[in-house]
KOLBATOR-419416 format. One record per residue (C-alpha): residue number from 0; residue in three letters; chain; x, y, z. Coordinates in nm, 3 decimals, decimal comma. Example, Ala and Ser with C-alpha at 12.3 -4.5 7.8 and 13.67 -1.06 7.14 Angstrom:
<recs>
<rec seq="0" type="ALA" mol="A" X="1,230" Y="-0,450" Z="0,780"/>
<rec seq="1" type="SER" mol="A" X="1,367" Y="-0,106" Z="0,714"/>
</recs>
This chain:
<recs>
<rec seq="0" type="UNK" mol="A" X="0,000" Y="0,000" Z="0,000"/>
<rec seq="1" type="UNK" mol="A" X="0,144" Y="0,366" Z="-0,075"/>
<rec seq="2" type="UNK" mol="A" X="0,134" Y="0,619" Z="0,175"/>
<rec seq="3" type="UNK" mol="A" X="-0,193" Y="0,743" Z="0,104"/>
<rec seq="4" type="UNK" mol="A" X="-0,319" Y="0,386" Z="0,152"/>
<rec seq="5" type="UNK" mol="A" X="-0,179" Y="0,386" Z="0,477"/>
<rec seq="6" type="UNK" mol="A" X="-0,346" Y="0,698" Z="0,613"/>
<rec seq="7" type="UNK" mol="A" X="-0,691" Y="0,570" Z="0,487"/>
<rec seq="8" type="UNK" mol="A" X="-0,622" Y="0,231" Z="0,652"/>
<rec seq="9" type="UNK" mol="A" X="-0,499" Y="0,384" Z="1,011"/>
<rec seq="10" type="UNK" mol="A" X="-0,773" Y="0,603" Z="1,009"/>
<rec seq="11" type="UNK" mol="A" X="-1,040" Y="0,322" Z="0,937"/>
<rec seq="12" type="UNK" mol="A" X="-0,899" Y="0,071" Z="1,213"/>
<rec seq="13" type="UNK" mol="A" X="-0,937" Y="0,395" Z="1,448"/>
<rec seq="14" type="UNK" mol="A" X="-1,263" Y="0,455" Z="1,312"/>
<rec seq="15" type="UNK" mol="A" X="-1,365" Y="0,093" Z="1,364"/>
<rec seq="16" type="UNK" mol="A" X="-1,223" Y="0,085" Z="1,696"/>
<rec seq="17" type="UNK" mol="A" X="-1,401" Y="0,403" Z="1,868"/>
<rec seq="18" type="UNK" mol="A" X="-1,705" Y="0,323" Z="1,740"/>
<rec seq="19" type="UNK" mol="A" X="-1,765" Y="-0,015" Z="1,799"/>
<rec seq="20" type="UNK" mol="A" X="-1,538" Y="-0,054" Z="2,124"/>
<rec seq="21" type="UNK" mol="A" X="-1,393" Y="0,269" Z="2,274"/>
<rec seq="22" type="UNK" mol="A" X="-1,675" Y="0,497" Z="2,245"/>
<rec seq="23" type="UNK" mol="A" X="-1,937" Y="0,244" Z="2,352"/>
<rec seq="24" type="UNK" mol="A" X="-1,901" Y="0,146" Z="2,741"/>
<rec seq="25" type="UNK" mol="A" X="-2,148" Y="-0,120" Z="2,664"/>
<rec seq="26" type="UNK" mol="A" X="-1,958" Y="-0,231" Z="2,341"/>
<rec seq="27" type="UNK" mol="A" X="-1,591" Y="-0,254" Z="2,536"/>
<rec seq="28" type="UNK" mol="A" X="-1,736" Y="-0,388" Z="2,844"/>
<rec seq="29" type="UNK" mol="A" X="-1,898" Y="-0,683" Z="2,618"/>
<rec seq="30" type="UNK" mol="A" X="-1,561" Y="-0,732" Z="2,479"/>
<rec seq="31" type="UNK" mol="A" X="-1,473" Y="-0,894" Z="2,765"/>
<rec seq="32" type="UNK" mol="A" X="-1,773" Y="-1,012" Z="2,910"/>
<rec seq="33" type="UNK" mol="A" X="-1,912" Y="-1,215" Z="2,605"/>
<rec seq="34" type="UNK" mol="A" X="-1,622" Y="-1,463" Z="2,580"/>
<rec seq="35" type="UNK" mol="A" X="-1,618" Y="-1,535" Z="2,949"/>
<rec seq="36" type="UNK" mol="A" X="-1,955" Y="-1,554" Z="2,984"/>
<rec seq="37" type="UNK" mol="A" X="-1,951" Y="-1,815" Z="2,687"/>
<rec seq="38" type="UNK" mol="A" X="-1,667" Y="-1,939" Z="2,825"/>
<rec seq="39" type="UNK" mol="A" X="-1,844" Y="-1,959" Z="3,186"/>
<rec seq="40" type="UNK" mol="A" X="-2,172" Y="-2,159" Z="3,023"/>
<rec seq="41" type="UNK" mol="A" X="-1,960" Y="-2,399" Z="2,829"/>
<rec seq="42" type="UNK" mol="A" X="-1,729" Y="-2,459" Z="3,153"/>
<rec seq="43" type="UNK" mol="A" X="-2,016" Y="-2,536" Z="3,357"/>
<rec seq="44" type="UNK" mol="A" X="-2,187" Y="-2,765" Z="3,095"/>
<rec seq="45" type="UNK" mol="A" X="-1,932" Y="-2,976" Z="2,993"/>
<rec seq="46" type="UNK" mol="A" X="-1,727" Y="-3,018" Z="3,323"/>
<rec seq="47" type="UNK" mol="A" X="-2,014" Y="-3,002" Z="3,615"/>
<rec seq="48" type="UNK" mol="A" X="-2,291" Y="-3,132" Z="3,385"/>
<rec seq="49" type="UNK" mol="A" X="-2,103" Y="-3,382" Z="3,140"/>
<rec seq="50" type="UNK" mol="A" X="-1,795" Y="-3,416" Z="3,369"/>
<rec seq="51" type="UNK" mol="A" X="-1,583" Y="-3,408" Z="3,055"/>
<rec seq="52" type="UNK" mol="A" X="-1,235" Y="-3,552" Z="3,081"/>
<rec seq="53" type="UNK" mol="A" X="-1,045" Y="-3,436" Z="2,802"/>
<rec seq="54" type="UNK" mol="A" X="-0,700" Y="-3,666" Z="2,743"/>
<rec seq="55" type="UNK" mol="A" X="-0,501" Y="-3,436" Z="2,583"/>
<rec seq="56" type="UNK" mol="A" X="-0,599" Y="-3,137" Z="2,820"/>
<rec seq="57" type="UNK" mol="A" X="-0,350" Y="-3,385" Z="3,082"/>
<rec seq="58" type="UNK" mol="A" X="-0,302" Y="-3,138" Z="3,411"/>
<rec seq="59" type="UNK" mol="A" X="-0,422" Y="-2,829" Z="3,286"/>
<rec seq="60" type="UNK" mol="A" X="-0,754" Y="-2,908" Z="3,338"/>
<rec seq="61" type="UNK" mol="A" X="-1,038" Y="-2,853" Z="3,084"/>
<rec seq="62" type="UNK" mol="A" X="-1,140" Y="-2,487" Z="3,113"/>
<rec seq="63" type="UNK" mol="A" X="-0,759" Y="-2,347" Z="3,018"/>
<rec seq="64" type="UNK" mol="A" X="-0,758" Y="-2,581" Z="2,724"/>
<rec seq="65" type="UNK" mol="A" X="-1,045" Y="-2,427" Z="2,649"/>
<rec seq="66" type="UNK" mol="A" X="-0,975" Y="-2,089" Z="2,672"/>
<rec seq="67" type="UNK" mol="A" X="-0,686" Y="-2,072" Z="2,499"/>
<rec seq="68" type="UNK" mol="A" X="-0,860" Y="-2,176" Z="2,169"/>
<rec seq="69" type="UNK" mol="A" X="-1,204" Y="-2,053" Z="2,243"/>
<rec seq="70" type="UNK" mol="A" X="-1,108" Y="-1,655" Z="2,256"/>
<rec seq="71" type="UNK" mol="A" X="-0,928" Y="-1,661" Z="1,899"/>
<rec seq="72" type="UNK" mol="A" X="-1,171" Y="-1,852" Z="1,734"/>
<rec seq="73" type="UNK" mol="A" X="-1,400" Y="-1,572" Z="1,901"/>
<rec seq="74" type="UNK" mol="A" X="-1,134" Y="-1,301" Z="1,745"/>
<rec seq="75" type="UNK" mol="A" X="-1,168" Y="-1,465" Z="1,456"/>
<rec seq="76" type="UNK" mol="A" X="-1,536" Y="-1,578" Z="1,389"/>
<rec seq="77" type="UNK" mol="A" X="-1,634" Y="-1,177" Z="1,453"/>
<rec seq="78" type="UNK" mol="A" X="-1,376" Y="-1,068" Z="1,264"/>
<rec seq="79" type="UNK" mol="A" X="-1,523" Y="-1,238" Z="0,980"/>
<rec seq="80" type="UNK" mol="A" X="-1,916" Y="-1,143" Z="1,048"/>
<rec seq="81" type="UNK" mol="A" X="-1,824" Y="-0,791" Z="1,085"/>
<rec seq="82" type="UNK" mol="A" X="-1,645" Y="-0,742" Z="0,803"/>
<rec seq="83" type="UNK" mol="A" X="-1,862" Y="-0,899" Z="0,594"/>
<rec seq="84" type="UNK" mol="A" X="-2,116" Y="-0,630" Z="0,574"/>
<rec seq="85" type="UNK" mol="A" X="-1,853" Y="-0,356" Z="0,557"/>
<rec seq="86" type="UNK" mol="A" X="-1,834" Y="-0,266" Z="0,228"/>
<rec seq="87" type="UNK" mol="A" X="-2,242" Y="-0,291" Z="0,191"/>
<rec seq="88" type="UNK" mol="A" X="-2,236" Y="-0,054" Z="0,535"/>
<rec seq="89" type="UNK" mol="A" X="-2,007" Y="0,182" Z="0,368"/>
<rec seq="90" type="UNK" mol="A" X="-2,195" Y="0,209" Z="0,026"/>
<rec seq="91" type="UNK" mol="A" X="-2,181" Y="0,626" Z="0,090"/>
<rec seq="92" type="UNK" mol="A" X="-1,833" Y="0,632" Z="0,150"/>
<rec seq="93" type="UNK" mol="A" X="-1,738" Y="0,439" Z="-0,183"/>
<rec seq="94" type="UNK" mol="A" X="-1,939" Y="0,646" Z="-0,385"/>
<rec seq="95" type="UNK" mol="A" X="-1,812" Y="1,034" Z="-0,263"/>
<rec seq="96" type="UNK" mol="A" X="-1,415" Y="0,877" Z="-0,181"/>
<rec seq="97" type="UNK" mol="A" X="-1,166" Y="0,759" Z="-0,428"/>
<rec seq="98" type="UNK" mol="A" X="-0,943" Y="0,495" Z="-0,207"/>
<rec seq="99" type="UNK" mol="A" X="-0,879" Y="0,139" Z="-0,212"/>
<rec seq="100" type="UNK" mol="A" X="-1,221" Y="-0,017" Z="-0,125"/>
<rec seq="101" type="UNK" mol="A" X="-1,056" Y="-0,379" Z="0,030"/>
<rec seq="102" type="UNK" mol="A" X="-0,895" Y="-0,143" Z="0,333"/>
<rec seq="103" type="UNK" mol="A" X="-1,287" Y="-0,154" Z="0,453"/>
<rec seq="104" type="UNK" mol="A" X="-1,285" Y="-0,531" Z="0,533"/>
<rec seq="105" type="UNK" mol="A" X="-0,899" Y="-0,546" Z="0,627"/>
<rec seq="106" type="UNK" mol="A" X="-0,905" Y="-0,239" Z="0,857"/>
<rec seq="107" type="UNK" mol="A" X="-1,225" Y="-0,392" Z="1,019"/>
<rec seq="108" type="UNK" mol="A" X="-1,068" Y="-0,745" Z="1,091"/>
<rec seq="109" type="UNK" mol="A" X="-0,766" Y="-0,592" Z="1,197"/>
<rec seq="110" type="UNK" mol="A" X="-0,979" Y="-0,345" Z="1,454"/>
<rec seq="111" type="UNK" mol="A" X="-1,139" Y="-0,665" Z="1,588"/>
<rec seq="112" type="UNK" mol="A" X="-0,823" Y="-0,856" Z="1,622"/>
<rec seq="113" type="UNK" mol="A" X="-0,639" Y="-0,596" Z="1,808"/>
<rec seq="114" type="UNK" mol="A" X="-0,906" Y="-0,575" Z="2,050"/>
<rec seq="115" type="UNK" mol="A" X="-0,985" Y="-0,960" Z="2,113"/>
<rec seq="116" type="UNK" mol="A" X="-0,622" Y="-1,034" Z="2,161"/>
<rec seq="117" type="UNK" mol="A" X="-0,556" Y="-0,759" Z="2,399"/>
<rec seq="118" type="UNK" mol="A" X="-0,811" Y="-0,917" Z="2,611"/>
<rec seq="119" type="UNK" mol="A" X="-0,654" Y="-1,298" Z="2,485"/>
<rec seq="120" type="UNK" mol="A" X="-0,330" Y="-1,182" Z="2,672"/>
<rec seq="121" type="UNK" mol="A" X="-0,553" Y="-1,062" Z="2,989"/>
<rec seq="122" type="UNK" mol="A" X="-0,725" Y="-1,423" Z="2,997"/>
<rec seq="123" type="UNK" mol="A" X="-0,355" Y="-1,556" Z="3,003"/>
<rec seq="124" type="UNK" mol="A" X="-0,259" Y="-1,374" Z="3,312"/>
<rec seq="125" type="UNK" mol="A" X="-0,577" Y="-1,443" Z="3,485"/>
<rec seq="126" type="UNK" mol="A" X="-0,471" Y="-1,838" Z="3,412"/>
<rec seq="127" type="UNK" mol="A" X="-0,127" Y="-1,798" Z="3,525"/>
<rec seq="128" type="UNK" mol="A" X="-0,296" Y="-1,601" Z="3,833"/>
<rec seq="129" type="UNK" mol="A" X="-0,535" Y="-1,905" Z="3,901"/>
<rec seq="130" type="UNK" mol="A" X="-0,247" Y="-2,131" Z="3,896"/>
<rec seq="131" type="UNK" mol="A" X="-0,232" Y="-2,268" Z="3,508"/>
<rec seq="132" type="UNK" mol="A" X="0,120" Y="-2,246" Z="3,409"/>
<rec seq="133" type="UNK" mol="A" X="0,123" Y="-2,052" Z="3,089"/>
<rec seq="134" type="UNK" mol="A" X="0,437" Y="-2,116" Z="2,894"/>
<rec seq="135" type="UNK" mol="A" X="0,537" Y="-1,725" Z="2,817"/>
<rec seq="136" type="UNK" mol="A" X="0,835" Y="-1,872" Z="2,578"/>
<rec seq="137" type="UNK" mol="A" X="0,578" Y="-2,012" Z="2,348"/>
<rec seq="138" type="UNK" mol="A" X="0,440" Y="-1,647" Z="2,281"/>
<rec seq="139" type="UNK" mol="A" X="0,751" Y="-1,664" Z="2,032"/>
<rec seq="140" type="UNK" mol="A" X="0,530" Y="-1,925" Z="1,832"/>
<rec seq="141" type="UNK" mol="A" X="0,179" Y="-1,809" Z="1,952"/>
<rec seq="142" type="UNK" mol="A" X="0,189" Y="-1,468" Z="1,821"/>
<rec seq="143" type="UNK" mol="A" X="0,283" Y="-1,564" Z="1,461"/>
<rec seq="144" type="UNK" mol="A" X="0,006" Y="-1,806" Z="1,454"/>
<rec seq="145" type="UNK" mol="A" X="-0,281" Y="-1,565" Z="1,571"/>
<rec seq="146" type="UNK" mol="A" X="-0,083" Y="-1,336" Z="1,261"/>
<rec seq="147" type="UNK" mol="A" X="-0,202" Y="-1,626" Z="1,029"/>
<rec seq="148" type="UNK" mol="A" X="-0,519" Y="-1,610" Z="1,192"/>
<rec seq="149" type="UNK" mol="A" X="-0,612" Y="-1,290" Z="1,174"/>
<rec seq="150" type="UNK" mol="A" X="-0,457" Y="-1,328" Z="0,755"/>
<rec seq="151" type="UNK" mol="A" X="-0,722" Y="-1,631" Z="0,746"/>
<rec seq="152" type="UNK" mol="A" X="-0,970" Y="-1,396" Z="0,853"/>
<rec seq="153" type="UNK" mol="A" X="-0,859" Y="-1,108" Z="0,611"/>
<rec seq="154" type="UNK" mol="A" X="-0,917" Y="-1,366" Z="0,318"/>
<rec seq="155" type="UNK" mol="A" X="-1,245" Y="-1,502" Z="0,368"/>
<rec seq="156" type="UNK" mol="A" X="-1,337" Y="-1,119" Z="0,481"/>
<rec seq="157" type="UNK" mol="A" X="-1,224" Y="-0,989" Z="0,157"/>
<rec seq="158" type="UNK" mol="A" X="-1,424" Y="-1,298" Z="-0,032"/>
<rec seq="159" type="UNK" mol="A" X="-1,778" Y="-1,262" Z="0,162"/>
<rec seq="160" type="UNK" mol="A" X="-1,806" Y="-0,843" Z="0,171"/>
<rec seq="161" type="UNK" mol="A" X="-1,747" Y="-0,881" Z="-0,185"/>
<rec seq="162" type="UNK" mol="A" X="-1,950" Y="-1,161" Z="-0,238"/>
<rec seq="163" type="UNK" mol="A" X="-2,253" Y="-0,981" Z="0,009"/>
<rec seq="164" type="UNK" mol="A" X="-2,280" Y="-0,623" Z="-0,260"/>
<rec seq="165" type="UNK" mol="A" X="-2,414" Y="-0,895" Z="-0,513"/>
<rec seq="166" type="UNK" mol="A" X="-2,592" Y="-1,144" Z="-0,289"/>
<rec seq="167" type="UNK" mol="A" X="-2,737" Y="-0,966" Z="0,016"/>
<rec seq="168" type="UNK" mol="A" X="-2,822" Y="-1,317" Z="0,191"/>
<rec seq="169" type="UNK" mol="A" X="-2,440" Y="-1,407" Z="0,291"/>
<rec seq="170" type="UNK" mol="A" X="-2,541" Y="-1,180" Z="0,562"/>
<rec seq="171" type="UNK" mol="A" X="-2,805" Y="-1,474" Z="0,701"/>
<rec seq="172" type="UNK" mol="A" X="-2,602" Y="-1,761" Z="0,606"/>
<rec seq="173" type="UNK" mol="A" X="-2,263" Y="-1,669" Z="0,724"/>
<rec seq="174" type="UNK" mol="A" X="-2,331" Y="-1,692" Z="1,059"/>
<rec seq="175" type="UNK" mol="A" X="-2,511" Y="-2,055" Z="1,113"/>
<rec seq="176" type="UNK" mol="A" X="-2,191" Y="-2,175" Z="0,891"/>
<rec seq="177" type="UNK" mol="A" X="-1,969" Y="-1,991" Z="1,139"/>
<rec seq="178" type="UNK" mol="A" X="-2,150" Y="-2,172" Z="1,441"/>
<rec seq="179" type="UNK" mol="A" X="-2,143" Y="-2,511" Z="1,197"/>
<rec seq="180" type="UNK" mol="A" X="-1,768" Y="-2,419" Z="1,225"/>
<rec seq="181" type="UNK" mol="A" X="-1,703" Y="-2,395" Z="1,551"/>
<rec seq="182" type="UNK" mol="A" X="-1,825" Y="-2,732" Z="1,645"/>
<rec seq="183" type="UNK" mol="A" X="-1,647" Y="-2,897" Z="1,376"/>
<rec seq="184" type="UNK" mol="A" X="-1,317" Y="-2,738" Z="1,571"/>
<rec seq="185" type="UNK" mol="A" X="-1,159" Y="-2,932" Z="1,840"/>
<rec seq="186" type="UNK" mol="A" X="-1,209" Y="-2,632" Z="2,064"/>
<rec seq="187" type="UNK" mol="A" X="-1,462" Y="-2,778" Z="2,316"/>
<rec seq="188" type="UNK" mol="A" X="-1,317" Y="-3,144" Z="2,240"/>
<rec seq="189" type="UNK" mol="A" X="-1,019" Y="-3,295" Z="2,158"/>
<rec seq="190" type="UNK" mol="A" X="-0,926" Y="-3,491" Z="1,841"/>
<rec seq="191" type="UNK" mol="A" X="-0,808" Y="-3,771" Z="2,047"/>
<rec seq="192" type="UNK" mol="A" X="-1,184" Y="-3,867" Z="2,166"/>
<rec seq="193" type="UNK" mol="A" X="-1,281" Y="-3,896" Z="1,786"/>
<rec seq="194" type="UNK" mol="A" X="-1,238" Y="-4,193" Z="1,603"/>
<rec seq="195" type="UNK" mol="A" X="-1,004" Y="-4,218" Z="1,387"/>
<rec seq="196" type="UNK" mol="A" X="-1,138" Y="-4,215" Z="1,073"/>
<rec seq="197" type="UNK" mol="A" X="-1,316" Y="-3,913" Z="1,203"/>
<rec seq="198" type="UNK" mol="A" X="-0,977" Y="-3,759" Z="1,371"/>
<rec seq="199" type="UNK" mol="A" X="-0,834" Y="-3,765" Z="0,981"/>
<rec seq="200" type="UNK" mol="A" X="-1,077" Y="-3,569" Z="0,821"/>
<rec seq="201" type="UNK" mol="A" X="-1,046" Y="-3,328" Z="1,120"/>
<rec seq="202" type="UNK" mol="A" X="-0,718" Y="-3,248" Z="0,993"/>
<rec seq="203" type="UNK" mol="A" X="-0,847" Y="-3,087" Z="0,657"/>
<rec seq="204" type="UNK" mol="A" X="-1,013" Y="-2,836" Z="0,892"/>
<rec seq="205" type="UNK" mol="A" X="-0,753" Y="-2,550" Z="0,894"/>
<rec seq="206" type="UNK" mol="A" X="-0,884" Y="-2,421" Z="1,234"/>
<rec seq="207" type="UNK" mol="A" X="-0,720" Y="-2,747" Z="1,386"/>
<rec seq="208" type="UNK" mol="A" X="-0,363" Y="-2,648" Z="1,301"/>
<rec seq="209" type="UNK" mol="A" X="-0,465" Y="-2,300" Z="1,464"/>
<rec seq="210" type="UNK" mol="A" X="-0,570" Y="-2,383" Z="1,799"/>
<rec seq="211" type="UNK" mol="A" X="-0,362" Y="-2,711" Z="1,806"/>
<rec seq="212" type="UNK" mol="A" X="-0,031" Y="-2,525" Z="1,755"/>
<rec seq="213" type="UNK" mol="A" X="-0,166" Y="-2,208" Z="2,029"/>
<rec seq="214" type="UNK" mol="A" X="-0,193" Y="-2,517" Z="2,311"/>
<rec seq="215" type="UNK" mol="A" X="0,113" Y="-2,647" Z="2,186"/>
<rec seq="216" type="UNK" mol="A" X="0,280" Y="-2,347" Z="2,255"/>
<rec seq="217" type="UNK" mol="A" X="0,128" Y="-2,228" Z="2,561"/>
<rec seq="218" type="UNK" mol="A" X="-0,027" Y="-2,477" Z="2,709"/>
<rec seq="219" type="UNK" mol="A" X="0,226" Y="-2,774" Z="2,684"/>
<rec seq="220" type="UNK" mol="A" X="0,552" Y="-2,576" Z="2,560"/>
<rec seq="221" type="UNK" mol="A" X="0,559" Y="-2,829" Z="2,231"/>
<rec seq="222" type="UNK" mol="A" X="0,787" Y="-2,614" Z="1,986"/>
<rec seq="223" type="UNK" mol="A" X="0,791" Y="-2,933" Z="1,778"/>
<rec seq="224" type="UNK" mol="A" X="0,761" Y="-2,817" Z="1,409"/>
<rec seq="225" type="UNK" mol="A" X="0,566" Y="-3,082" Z="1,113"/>
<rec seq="226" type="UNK" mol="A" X="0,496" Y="-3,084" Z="0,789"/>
<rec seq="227" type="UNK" mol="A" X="0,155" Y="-2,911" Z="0,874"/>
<rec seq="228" type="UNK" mol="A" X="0,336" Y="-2,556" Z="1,021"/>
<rec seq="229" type="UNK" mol="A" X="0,433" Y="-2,525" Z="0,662"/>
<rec seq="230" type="UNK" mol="A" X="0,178" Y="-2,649" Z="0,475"/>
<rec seq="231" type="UNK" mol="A" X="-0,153" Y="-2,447" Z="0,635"/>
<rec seq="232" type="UNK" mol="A" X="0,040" Y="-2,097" Z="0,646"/>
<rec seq="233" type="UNK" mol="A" X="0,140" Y="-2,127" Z="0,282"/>
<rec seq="234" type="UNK" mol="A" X="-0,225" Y="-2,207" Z="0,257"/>
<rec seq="235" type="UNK" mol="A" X="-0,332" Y="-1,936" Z="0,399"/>
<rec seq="236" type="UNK" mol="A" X="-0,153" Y="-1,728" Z="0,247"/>
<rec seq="237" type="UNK" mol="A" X="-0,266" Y="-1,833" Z="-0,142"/>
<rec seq="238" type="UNK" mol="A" X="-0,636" Y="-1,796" Z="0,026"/>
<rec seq="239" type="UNK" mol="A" X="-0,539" Y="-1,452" Z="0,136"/>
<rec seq="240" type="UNK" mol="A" X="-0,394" Y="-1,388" Z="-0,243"/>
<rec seq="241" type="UNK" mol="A" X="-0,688" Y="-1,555" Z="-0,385"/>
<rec seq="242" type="UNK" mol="A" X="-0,940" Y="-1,375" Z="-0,175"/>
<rec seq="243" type="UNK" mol="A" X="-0,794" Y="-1,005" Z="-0,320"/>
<rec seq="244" type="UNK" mol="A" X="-0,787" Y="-1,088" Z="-0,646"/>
<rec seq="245" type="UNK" mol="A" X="-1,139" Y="-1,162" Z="-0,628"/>
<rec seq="246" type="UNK" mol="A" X="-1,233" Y="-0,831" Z="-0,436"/>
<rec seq="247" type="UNK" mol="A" X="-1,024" Y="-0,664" Z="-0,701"/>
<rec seq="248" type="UNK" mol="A" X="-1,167" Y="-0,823" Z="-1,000"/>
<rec seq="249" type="UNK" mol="A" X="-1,566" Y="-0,726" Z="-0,889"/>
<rec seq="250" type="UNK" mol="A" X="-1,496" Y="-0,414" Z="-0,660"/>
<rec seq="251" type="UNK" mol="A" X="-1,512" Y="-0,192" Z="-1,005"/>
<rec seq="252" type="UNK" mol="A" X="-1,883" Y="-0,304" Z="-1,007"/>
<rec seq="253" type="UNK" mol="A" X="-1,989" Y="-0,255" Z="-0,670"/>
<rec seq="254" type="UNK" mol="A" X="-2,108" Y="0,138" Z="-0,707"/>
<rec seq="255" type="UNK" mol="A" X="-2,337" Y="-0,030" Z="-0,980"/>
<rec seq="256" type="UNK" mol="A" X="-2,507" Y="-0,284" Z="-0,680"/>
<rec seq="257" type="UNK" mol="A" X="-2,508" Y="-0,074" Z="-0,378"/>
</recs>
C-alpha cells in the first residue's frame, strides 16, 4: 500500500475501533464479558454437567484448554461477520471517496483482532494467576500463529463483503456456517476422543492447526515443528492472495449494486 493507503487504513482501524469498542461502554465492556460468559456456560456444561475428561488437556484441566482456543476462534469468527457487511455498510463512502475499497474489510478485521487479543493476553494472566502455568516462551510461536489467523480472517473477509454487494443473503447464512464451524473445531473437544477415521478428516479443517499449535505453545511448551506448520500458512496465504484478487476483479462493479 502507498502512503496514502496507509493513512486511509490507520484512520479506518481507528474509526472501527471508537465506534464499535472505545466509544461504547457497553460495546468494550462486552468485549470482555461475552467470551467469558460463553466461556463460563460452556465450563459449567461440559465439566459439572457432562464431567468431561479431556485426554489431551493432561493437568491443565479442561477450562484453560479451552480458553486458549475458544477466545481466537471468538477473534476470529467476529472478525469475519463484521467485516462482511462492511463494504455494503459503507456504500456512501465508496461512492463520494476515491481509495482502495478492500482497506474496509482489512481495517475492520484488523480493529477486531487488536481488540480480542488484547483481552486474549488478559485471559492468560488471569490463568497464570489461578495457577495454570502458561508457557510465556511459546508467545515466540503463539503470536505468529494468531498473525495467520487474523490473515485467514482477512481472506475469507475480503471474499464474503465482496461476495454480500451482489448477494445480500451471505449476511443470514454466514453466521449458522460460522457456528457449523465452531463445532467442527476441536475447541470444546479434543481430536483424540474422535475416532479415527473421524480424527483424519479433522485435519483438513484449517482451524485445527490454529488452535492445536496455540496449546502447543502455551499450554504444553511443544515447539515441535511438522509438515503441517508449513503447509496451512502457505495455505493461507494463497487464500489470502486468492481472496484479493477476487475483491479486485468485482470491486469496479460494486457502485453499480449498492
Amino acid at each position: 500500500m502507498n502512503l496514502l493507503s496507509n493513512n486511509v487504513f490507520r484512520q479506518l482501524v481507528s474509526r472501527a475501533i471508537r465506534r464499535d469498542y472505545l466509544e461504547n461502554l457497553t460495546g468494550f465492556a462486552w468485549l470482555i464479558l461475552q467470551p467469558l460468559l460463553l466461556l463460563a456456560v460452556y465450563a459449567f456444561v461440559f465439566t459439572t454437567i457432562f464431567k468431561a475428561r479431556i485426554p489431551d488437556a493432561g493437568e491443565v484441566g479442561f477450562v484453560p484448554f479451552l480458553a486458549i482456543a475458544f477466545w481466537p476462534w471468538t477473534a476470529f469468527s467476529e472478525a469475519v461477520l463484521r467485516a462482511s457487511g462492511s463494504v455494503t455498510s459503507n456504500a456512501a463512502l465508496i461512492g463520494k471517496v476515491a481509495f482502495p475499497t478492500e482497506l474496509l474489510p482489512l481495517s475492520t478485521v484488523t480493529a477486531t483482532f487488536l481488540m480480542h487479543l488484547a483481552g486474549y493476553f488478559a485471559v492468560l494472566l488471569l490463568l497464570q494467576l489461578l495457577g495454570t502455568p502458561i508457557h510465556w516462551l511459546g508467545l515466540l510461536g503463539a503470536v505468529p500463529v494468531l498473525l495467520l489467523l487474523c490473515l485467514l480472517a482477512c481472506a475469507l473477509a475480503l471474499f464474503t463483503s465482496a461476495l454480500q454487494v451482489f448477494l445480500r443473503d451471505v449476511a443470514q447464512i454466514l453466521p449458522p456456517l460460522m457456528t457449523f464451524w465452531f463445532f467442527t473445531t476441536p475447541i470444546l473437544y479434543s481430536t483424540s476422543l474422535l475416532p479415527p477415521s473421524w480424527a483424519a478428516v479433522m485435519q483438513f479443517n484449517p482451524m485445527t492447526w490454529y488452535v492445536t499449535r496455540l496449546r502447543g505453545f502455551l499450554l504444553f511448551g511443544d515447539y515441535r515443528l511438522g509438515a503441517m506448520d508449513l503447509v496451512v500458512p502457505v495455505l493461507t496465504l494463497l487464500l489470502f492472495w486468492l481472496s484479493l484478487r477476487f475483491f479486485r476483479r468485482f470491486s469496479a462493479h460494486f457502485e453499480d449494486f449498492l
